[in-house]
C-alpha positions in Angstrom: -95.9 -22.2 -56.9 -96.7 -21.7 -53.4 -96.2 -24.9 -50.7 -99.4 -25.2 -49.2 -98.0 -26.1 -44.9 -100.6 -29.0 -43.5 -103.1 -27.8 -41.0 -101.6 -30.3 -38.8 -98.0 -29.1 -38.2 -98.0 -28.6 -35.2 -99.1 -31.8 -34.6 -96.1 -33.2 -36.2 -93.4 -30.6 -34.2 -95.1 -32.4 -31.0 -94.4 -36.3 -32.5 -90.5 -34.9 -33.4 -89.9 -33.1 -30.1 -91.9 -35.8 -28.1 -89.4 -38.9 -29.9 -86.2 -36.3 -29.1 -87.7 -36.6 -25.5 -87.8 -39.8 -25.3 -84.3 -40.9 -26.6 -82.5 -38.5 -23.9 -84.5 -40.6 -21.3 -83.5 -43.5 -22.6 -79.7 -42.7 -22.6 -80.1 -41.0 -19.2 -81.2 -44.6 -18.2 -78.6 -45.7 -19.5 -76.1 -43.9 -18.7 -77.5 -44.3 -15.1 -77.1 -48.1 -15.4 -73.9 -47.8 -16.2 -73.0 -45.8 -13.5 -75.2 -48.2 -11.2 -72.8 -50.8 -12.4 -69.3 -49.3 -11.9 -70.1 -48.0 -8.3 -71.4 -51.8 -7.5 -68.5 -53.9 -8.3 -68.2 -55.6 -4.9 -64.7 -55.4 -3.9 -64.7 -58.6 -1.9 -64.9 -60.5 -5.0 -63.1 -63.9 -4.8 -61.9 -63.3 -8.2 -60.2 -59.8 -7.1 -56.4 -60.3 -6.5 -54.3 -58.5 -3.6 -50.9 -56.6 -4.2 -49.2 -55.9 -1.0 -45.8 -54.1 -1.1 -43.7 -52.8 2.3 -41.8 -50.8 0.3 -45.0 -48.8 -1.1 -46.7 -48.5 2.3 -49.5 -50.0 0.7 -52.1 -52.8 -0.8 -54.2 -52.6 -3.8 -57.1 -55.0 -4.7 -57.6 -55.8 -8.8 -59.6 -57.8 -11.4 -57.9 -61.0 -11.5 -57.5 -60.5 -15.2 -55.5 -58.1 -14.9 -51.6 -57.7 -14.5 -49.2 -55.9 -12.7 -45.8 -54.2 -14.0 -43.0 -52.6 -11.4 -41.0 -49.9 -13.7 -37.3 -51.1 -13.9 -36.3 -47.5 -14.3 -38.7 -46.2 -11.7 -38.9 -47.9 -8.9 -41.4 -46.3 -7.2 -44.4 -46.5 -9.6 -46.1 -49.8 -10.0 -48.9 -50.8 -13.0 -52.0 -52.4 -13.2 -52.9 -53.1 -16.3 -55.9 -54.9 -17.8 -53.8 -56.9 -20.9 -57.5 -57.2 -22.9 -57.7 -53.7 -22.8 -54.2 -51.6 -22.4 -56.4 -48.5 -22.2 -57.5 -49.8 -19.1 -55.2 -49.2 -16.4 -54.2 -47.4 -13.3 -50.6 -46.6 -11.5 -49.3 -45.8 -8.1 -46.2 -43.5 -7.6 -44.9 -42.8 -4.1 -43.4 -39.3 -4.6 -41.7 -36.4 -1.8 -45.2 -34.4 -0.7 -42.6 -31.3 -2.4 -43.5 -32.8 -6.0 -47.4 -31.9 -5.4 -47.1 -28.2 -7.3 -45.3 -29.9 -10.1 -47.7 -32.6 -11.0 -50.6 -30.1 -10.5 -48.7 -27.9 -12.7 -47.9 -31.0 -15.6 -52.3 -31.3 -15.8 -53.9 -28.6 -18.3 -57.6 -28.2 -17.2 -59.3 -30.1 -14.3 -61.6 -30.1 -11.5 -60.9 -31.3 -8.1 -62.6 -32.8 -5.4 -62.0 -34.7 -1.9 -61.4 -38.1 -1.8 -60.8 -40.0 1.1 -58.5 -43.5 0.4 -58.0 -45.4 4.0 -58.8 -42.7 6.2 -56.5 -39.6 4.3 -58.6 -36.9 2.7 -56.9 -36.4 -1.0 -57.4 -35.3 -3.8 -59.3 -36.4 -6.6 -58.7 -34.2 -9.8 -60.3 -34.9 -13.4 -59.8 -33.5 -16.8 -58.9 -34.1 -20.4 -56.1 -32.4 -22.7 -57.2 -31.1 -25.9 -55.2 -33.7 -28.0 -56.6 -36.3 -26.0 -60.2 -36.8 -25.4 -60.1 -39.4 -23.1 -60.7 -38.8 -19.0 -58.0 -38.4 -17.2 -58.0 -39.5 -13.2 -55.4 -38.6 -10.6 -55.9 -38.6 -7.3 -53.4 -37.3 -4.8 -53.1 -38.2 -0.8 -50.6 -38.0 1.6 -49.6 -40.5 4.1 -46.7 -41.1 6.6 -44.7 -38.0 4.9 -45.1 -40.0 1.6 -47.3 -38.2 -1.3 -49.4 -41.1 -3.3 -50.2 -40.3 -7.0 -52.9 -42.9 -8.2 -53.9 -42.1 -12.1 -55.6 -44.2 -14.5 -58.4 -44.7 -16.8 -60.4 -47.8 -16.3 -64.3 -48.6 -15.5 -63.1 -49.9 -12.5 -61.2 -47.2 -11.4 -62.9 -45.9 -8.2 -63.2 -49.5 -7.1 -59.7 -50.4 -7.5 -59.2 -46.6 -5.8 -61.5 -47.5 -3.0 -59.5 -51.0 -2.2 -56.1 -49.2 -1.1 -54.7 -49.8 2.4 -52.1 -48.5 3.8 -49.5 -50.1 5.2 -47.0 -49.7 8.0 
């Protein structure tokens, strides 16, 4: 009627807790690889194409892979897109500096950091919405009287972020 608990449990509580112990520093290696990797994509890469536009103010360096849309019915925003993966991507708007409060406004729950693109401290600010569950980047820096709003979701974001030149 009664279990009889082996003299040895506690042996086997140290075997569970010392295999949980083990797969969390496994995936924190992991992870840590993985972050290794994204922050070491050389940008000089020969395979890294350059968009220069006058009209922008500015240059952006991408995975040759990848393509680039203008908007017909915006003008000011341009695309990079990687076509393999359409989740992959990252845009640049040139906006009035007035439409900051609005686009901070427009993003539900994010933390915010300095950034520095070419020499102008911005803004780096990161979040999710509650319907979607992916990462959301924007990062926003001002330049010549011009406010730049870079967002996108891509492995190679900060890289691609990190490339930007502007232009006179």
């Amino acid at each position: 009627m009664f279990r009889v608990i082996h003299h040895n449990r506690w042996f086997f509580w140290t075997i569970a807790i010392a295999i949980a112990i083990a797969l969390f520093v496994m995936w924190s290696i992991q992870q840590a690889e993985i972050q290794f990797i994204d922050d070491t994509v050389a940008l000089d890469q020969p395979n890294w194409r350059t968009w220069k536009s006058s009209d922008f103010g500015m240059q952006i360096r991408y995975p040759a892979g990848w393509q680039v849309e203008i908007d017909q019915d915006d003008p000011h925003s341009v695309y990079f897109e990687n076509p393999k993966n359409f989740s992959e991507n990252v845009s640049s708007s040139v906006r009035e500096p007035g439409l900051e409060a609005a686009i901070r406004l427009s993003l539900d729950d994010f933390t915010e950091e300095s950034f520095v693109i070419d020499g102008e401290v911005g803004r780096w600010l990161t979040g999710q919405s509650a319907a979607d569950k992916v990462r959301h980047n924007v990062i926003l820096v001002q330049h010549d009287g011009r406010l730049y709003y870079i967002a996108g979701s891509a492995r190679v974001f900060k890289q691609i972020v990190r490339s930007i030149k502007f232009i006179n």
